[in-house]
mmCIF file of the N, C-alpha and C atoms, coordinates in Angstrom:
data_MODEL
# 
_entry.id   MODEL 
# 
loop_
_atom_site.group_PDB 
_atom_site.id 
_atom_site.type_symbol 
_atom_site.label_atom_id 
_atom_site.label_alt_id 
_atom_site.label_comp_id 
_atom_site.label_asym_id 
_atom_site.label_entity_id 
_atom_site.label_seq_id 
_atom_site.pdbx_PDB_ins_code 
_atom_site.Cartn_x 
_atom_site.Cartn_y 
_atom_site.Cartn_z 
_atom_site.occupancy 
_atom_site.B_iso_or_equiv 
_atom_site.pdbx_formal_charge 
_atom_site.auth_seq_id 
_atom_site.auth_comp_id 
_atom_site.auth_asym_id 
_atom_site.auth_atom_id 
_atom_site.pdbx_PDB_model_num 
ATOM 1   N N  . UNK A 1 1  ? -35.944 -32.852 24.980  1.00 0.00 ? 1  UNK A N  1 
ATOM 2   C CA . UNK A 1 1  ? -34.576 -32.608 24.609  1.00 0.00 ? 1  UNK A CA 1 
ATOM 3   C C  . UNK A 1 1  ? -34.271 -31.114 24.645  1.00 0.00 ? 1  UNK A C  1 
ATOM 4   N N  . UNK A 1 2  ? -33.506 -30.838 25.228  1.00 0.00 ? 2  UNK A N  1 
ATOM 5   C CA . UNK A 1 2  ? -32.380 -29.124 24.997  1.00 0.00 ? 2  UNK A CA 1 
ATOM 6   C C  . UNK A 1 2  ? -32.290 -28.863 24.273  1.00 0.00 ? 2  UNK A C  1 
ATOM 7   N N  . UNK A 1 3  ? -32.503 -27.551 23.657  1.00 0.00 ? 3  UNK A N  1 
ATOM 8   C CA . UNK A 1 3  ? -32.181 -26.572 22.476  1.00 0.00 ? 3  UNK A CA 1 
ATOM 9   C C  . UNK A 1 3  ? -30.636 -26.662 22.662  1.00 0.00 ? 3  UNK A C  1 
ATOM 10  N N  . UNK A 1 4  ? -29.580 -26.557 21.589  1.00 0.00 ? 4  UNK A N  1 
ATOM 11  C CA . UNK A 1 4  ? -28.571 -26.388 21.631  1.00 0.00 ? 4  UNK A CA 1 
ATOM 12  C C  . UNK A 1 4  ? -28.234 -24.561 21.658  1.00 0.00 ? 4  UNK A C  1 
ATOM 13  N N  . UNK A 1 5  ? -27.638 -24.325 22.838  1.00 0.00 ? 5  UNK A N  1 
ATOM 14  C CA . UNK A 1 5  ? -27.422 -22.431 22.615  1.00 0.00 ? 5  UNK A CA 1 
ATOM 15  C C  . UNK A 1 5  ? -25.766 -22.133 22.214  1.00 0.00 ? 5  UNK A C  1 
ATOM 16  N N  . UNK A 1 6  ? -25.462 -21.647 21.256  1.00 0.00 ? 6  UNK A N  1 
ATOM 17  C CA . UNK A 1 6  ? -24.078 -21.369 21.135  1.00 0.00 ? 6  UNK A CA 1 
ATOM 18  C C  . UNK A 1 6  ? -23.470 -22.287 20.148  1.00 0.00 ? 6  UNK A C  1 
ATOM 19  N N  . UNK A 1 7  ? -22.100 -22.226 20.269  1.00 0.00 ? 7  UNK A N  1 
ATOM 20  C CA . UNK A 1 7  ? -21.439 -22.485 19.081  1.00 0.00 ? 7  UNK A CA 1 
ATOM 21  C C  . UNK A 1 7  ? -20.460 -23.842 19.585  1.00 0.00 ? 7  UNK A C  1 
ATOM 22  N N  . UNK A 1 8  ? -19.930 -25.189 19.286  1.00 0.00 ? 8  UNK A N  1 
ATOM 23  C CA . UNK A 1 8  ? -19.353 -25.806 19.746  1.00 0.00 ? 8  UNK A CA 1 
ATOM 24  C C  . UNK A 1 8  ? -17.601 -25.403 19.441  1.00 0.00 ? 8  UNK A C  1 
ATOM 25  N N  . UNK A 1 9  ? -16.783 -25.652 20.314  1.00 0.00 ? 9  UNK A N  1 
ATOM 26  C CA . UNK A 1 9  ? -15.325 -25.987 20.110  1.00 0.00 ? 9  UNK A CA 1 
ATOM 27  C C  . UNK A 1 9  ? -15.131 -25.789 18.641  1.00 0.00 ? 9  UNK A C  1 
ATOM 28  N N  . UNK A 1 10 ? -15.346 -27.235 18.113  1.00 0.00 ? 10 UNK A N  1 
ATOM 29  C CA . UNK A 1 10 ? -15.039 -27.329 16.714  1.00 0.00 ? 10 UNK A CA 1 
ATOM 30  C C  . UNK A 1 10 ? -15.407 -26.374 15.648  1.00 0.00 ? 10 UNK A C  1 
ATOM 31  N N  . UNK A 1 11 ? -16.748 -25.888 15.871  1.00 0.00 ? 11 UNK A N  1 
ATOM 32  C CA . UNK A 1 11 ? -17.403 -24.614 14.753  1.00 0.00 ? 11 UNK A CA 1 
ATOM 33  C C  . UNK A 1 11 ? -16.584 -23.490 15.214  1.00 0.00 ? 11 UNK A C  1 
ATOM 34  N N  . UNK A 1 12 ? -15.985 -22.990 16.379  1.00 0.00 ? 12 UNK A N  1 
ATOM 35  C CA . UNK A 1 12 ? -15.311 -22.039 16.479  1.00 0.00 ? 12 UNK A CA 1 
ATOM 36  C C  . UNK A 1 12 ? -13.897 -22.055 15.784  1.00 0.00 ? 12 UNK A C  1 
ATOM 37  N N  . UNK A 1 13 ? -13.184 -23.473 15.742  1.00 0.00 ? 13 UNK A N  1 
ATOM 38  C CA . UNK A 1 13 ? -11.630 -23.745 15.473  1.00 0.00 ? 13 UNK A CA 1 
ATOM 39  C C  . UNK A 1 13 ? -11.837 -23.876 14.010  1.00 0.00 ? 13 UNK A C  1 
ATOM 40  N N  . UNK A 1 14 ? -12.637 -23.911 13.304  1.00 0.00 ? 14 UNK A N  1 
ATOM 41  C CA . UNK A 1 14 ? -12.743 -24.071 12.042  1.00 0.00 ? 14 UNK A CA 1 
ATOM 42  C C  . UNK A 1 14 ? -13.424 -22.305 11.361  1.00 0.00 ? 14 UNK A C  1 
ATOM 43  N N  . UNK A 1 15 ? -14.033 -22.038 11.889  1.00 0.00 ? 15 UNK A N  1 
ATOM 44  C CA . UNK A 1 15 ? -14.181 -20.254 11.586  1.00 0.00 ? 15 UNK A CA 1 
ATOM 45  C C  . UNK A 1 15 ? -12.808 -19.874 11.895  1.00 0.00 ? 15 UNK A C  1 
ATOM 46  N N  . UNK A 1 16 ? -11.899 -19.910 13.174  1.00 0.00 ? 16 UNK A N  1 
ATOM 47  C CA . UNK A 1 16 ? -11.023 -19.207 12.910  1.00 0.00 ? 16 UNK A CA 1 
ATOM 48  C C  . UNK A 1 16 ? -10.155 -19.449 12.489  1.00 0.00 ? 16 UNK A C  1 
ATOM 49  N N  . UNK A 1 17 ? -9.752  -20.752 11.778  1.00 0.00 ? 17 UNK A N  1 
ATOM 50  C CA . UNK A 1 17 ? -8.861  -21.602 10.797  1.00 0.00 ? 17 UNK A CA 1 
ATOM 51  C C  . UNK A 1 17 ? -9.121  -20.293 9.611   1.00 0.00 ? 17 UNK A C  1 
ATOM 52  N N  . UNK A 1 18 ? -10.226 -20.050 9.169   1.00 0.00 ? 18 UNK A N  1 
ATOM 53  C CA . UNK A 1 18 ? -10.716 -19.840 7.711   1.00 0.00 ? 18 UNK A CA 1 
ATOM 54  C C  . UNK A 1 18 ? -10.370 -18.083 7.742   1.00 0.00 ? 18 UNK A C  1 
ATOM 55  N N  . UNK A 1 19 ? -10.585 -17.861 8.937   1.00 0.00 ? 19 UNK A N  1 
ATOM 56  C CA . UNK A 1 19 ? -10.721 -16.119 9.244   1.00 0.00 ? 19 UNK A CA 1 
ATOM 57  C C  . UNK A 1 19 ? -9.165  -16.227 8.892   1.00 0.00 ? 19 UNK A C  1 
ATOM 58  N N  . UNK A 1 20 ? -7.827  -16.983 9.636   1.00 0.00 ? 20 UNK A N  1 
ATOM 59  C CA . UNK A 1 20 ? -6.990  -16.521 9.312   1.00 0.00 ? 20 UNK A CA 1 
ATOM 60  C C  . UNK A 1 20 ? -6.325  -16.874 7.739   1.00 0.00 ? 20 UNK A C  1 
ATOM 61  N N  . UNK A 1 21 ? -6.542  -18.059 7.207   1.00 0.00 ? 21 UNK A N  1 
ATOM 62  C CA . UNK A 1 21 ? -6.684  -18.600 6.047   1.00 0.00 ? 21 UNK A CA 1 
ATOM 63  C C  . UNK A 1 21 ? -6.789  -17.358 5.202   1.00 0.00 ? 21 UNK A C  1 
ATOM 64  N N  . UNK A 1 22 ? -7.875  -16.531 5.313   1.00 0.00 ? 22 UNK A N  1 
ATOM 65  C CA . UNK A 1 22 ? -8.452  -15.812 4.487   1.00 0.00 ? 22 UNK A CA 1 
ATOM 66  C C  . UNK A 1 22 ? -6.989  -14.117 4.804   1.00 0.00 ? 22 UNK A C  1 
ATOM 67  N N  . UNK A 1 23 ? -6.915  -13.929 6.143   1.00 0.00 ? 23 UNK A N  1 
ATOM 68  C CA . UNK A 1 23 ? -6.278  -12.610 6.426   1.00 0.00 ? 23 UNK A CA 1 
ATOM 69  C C  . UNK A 1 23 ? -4.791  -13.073 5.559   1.00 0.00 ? 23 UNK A C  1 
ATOM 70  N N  . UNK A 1 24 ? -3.797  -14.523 5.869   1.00 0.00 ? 24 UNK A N  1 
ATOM 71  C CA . UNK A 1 24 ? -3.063  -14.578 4.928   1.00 0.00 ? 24 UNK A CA 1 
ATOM 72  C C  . UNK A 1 24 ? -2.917  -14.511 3.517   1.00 0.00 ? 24 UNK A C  1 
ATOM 73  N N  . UNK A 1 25 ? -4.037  -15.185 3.018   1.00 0.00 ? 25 UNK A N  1 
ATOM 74  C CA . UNK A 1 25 ? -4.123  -14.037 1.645   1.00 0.00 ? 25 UNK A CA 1 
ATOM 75  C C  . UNK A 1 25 ? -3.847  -12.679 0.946   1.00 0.00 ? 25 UNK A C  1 
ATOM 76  N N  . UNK A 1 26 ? -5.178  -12.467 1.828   1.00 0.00 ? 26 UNK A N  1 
ATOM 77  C CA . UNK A 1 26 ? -4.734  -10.736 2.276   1.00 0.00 ? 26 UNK A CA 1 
ATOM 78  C C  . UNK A 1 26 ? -4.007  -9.913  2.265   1.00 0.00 ? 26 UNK A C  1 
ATOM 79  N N  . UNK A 1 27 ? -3.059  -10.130 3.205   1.00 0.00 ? 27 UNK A N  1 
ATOM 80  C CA . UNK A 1 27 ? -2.019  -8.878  3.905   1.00 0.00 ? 27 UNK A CA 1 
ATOM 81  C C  . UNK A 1 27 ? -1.133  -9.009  2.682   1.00 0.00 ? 27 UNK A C  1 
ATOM 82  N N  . UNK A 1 28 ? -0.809  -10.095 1.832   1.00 0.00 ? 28 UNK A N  1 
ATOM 83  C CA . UNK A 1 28 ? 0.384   -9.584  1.376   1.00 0.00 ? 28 UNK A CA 1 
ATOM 84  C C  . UNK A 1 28 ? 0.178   -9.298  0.036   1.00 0.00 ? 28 UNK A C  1 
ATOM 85  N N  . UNK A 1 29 ? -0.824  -9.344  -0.218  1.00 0.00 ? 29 UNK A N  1 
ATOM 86  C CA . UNK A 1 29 ? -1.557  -8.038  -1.559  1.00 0.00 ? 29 UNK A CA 1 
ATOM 87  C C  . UNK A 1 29 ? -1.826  -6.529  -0.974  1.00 0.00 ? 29 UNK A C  1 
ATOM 88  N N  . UNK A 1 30 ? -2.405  -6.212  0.087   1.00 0.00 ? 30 UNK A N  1 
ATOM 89  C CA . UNK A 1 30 ? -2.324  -5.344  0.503   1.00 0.00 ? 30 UNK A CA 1 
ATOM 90  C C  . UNK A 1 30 ? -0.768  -4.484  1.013   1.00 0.00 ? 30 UNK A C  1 
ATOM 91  N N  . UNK A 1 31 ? 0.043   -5.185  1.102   1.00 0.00 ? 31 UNK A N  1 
ATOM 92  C CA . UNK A 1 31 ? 1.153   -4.421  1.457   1.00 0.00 ? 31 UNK A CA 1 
ATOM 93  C C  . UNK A 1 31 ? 1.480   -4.384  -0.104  1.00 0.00 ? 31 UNK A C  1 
ATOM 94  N N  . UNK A 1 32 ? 1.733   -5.114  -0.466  1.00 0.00 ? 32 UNK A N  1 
ATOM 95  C CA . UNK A 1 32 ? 2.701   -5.095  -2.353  1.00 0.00 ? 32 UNK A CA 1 
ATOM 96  C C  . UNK A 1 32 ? 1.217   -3.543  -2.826  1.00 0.00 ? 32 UNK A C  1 
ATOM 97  N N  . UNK A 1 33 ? 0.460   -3.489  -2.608  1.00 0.00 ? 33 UNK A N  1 
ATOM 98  C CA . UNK A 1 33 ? -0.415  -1.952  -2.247  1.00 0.00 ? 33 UNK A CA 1 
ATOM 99  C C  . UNK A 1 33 ? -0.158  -1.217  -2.148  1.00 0.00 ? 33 UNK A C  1 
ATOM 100 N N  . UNK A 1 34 ? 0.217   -1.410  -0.821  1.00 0.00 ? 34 UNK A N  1 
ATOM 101 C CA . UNK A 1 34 ? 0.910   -0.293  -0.257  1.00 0.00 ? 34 UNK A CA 1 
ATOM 102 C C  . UNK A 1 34 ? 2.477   0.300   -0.845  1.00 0.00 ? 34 UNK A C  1 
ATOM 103 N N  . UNK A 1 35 ? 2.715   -0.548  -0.901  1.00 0.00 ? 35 UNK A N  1 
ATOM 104 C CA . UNK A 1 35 ? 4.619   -0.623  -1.709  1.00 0.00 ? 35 UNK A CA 1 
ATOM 105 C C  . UNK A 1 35 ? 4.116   0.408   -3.125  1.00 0.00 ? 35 UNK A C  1 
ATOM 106 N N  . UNK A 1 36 ? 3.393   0.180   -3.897  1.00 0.00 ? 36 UNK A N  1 
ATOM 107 C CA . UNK A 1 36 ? 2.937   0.584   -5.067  1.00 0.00 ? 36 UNK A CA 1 
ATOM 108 C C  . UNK A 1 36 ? 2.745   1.854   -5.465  1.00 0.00 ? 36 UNK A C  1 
ATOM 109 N N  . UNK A 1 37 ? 2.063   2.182   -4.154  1.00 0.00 ? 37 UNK A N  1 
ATOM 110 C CA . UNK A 1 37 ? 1.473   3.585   -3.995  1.00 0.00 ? 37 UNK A CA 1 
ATOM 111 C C  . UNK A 1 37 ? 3.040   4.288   -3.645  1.00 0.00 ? 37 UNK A C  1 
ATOM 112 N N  . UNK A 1 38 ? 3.595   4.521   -2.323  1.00 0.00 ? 38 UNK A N  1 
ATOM 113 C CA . UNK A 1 38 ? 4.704   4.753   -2.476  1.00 0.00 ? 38 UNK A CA 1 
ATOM 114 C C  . UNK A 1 38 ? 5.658   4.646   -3.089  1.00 0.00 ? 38 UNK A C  1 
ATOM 115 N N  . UNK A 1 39 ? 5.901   4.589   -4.256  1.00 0.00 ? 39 UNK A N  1 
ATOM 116 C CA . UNK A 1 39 ? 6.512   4.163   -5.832  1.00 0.00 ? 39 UNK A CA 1 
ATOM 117 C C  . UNK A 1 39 ? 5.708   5.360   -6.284  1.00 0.00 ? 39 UNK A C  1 
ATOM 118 N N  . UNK A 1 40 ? 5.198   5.072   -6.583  1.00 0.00 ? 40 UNK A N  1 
ATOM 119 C CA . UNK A 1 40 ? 3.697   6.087   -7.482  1.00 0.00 ? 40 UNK A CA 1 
ATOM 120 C C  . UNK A 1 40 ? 4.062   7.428   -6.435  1.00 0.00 ? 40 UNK A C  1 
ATOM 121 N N  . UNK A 1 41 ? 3.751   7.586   -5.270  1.00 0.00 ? 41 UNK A N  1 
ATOM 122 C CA . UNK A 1 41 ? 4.092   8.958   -5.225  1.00 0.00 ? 41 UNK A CA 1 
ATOM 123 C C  . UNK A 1 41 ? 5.872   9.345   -5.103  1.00 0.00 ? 41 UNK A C  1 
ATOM 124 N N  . UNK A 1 42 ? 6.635   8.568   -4.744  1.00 0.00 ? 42 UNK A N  1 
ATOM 125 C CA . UNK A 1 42 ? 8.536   8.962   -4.952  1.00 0.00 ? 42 UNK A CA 1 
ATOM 126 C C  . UNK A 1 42 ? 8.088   9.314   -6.590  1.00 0.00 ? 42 UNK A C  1 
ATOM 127 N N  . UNK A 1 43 ? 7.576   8.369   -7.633  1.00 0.00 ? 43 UNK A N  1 
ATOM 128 C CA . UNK A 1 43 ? 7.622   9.240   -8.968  1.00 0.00 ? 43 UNK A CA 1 
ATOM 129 C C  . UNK A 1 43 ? 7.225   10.326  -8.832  1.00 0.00 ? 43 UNK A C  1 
ATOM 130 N N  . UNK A 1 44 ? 6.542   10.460  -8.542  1.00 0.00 ? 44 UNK A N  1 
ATOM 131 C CA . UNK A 1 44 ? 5.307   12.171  -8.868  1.00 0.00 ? 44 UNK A CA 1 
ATOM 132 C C  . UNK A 1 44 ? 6.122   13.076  -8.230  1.00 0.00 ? 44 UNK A C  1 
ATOM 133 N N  . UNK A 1 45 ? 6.911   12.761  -7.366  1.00 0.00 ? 45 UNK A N  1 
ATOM 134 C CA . UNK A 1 45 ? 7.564   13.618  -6.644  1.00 0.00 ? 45 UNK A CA 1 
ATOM 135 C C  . UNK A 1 45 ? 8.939   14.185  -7.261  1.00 0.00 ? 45 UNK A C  1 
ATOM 136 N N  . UNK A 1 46 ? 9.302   13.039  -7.805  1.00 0.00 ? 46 UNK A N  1 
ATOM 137 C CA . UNK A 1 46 ? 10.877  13.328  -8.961  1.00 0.00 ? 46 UNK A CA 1 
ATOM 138 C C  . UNK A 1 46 ? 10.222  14.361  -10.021 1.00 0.00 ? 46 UNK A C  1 
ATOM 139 N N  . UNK A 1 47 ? 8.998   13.912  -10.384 1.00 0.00 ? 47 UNK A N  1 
ATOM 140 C CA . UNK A 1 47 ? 8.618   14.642  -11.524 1.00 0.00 ? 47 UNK A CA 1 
ATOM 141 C C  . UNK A 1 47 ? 8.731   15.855  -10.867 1.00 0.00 ? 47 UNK A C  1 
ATOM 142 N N  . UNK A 1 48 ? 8.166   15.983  -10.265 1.00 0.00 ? 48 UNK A N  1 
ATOM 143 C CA . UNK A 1 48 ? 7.691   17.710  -9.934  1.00 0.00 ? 48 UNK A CA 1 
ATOM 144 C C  . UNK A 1 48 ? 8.890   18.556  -9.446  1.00 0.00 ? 48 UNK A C  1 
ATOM 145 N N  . UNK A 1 49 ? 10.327  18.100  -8.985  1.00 0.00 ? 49 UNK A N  1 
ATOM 146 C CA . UNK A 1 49 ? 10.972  18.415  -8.645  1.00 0.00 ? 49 UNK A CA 1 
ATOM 147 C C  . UNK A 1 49 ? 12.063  18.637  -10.188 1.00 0.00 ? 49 UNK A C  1 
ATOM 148 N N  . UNK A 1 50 ? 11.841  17.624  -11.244 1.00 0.00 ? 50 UNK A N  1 
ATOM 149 C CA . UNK A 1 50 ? 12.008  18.031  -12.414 1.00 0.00 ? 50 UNK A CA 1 
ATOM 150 C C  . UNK A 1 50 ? 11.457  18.840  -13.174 1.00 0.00 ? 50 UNK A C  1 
ATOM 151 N N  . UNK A 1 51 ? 10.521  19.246  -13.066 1.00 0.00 ? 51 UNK A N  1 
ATOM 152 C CA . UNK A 1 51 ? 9.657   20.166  -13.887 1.00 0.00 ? 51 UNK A CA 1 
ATOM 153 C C  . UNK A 1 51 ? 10.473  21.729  -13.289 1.00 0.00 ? 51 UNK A C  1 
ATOM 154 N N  . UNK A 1 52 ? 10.375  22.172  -11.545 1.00 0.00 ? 52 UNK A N  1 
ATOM 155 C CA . UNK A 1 52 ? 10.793  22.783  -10.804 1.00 0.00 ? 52 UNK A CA 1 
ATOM 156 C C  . UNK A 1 52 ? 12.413  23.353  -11.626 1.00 0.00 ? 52 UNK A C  1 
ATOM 157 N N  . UNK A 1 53 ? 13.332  22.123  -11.551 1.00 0.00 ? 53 UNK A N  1 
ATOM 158 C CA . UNK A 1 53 ? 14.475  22.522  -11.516 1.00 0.00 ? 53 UNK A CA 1 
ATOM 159 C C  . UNK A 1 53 ? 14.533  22.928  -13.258 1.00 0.00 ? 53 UNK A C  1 
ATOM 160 N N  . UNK A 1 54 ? 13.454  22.329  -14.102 1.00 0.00 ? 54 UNK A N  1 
ATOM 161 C CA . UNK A 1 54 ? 13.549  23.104  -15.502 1.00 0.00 ? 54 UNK A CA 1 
ATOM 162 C C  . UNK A 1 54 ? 13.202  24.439  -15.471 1.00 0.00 ? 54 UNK A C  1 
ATOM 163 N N  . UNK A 1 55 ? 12.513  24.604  -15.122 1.00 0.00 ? 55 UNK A N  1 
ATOM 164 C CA . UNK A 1 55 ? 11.597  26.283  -15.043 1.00 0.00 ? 55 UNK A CA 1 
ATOM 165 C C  . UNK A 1 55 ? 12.667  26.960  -14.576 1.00 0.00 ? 55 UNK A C  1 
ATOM 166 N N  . UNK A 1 56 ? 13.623  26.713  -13.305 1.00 0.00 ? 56 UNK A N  1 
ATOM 167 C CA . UNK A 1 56 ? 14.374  27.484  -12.290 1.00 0.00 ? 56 UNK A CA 1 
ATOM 168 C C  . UNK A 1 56 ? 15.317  28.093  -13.800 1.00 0.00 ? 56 UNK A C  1 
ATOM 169 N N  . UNK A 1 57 ? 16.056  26.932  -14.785 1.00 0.00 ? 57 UNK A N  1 
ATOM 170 C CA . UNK A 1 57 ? 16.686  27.068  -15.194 1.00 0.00 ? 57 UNK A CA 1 
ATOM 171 C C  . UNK A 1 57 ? 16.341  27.798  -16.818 1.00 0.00 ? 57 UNK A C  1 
ATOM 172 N N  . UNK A 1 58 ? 15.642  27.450  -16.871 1.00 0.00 ? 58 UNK A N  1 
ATOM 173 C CA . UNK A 1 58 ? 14.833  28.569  -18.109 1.00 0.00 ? 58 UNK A CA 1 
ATOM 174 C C  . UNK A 1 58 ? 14.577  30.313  -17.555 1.00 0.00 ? 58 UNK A C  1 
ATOM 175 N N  . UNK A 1 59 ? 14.454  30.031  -16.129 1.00 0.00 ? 59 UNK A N  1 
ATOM 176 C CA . UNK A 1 59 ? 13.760  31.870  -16.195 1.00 0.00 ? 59 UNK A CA 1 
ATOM 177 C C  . UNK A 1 59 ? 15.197  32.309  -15.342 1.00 0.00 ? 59 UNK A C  1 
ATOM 178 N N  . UNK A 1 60 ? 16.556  31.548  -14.782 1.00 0.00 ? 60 UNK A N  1 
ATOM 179 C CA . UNK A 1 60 ? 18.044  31.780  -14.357 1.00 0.00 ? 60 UNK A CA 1 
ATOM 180 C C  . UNK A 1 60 ? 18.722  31.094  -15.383 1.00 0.00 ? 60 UNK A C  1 
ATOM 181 N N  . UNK A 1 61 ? 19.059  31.680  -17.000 1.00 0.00 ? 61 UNK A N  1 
ATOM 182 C CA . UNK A 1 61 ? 20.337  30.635  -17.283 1.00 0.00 ? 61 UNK A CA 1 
ATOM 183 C C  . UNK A 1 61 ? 21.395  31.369  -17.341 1.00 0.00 ? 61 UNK A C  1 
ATOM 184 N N  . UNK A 1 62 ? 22.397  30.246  -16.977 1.00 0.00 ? 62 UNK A N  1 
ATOM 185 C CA . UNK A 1 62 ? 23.861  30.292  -16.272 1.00 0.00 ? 62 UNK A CA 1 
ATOM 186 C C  . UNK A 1 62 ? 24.834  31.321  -17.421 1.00 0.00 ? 62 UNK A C  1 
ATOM 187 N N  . UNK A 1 63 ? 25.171  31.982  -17.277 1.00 0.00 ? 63 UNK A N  1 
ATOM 188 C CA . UNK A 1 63 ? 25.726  33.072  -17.998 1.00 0.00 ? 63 UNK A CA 1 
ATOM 189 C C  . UNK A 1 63 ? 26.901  33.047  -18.042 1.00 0.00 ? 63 UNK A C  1 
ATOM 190 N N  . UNK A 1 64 ? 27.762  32.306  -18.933 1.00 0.00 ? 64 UNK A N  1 
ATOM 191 C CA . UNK A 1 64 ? 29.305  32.890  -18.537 1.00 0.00 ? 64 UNK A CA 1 
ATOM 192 C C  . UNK A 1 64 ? 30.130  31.877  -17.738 1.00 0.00 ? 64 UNK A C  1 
ATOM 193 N N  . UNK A 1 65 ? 29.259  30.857  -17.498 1.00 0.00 ? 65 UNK A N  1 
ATOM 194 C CA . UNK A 1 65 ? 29.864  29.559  -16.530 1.00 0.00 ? 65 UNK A CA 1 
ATOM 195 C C  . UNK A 1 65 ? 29.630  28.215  -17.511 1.00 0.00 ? 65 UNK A C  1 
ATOM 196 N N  . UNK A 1 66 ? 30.574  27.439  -17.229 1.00 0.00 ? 66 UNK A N  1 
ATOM 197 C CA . UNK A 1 66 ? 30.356  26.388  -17.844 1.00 0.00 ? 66 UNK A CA 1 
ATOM 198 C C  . UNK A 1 66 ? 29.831  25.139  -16.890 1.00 0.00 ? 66 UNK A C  1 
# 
C-alpha cells in the first residue's frame, strides 16, 4: 500500500474555514485598537496644546483688553 504524501481537499477547506473563522474575530478588535489609540493620542494632544495656551497666557496677560 502507498504512503499517503500531502494534504487532502477537505483538510485544506477546513484549515482555511478556521484560518478565516479565526482572522474574523480578529480584525475587529484590532481596529476598535486602533480607534483607541487615536483617541488616546487626539487627547494628549488637546492636553498639551492646553497646557501651551495656559503658560502663553500666564507669561502674556492681556492688559487693558477685555
Amino acid at each position: 500500500m502507498r504512503k499517503q504524501k500531502g494534504f487532502s481537499l477537505i483538510e485544506l477547506l477546513i484549515v482555511v474555514a478556521i484560518i478565516l473563522i479565526i482572522a474574523a474575530i480578529a480584525i475587529p478588535n484590532l481596529l476598535r485598537a486602533r480607534i483607541a489609540a487615536n483617541e488616546s493620542s487626539a487627547v494628549s494632544a488637546i492636553r498639551t496644546i492646553n497646557t501651551a495656551q495656559v503658560s502663553y497666557q500666564s507669561a502674556y496677560p492681556t492688559v487693558g483688553y477685555s
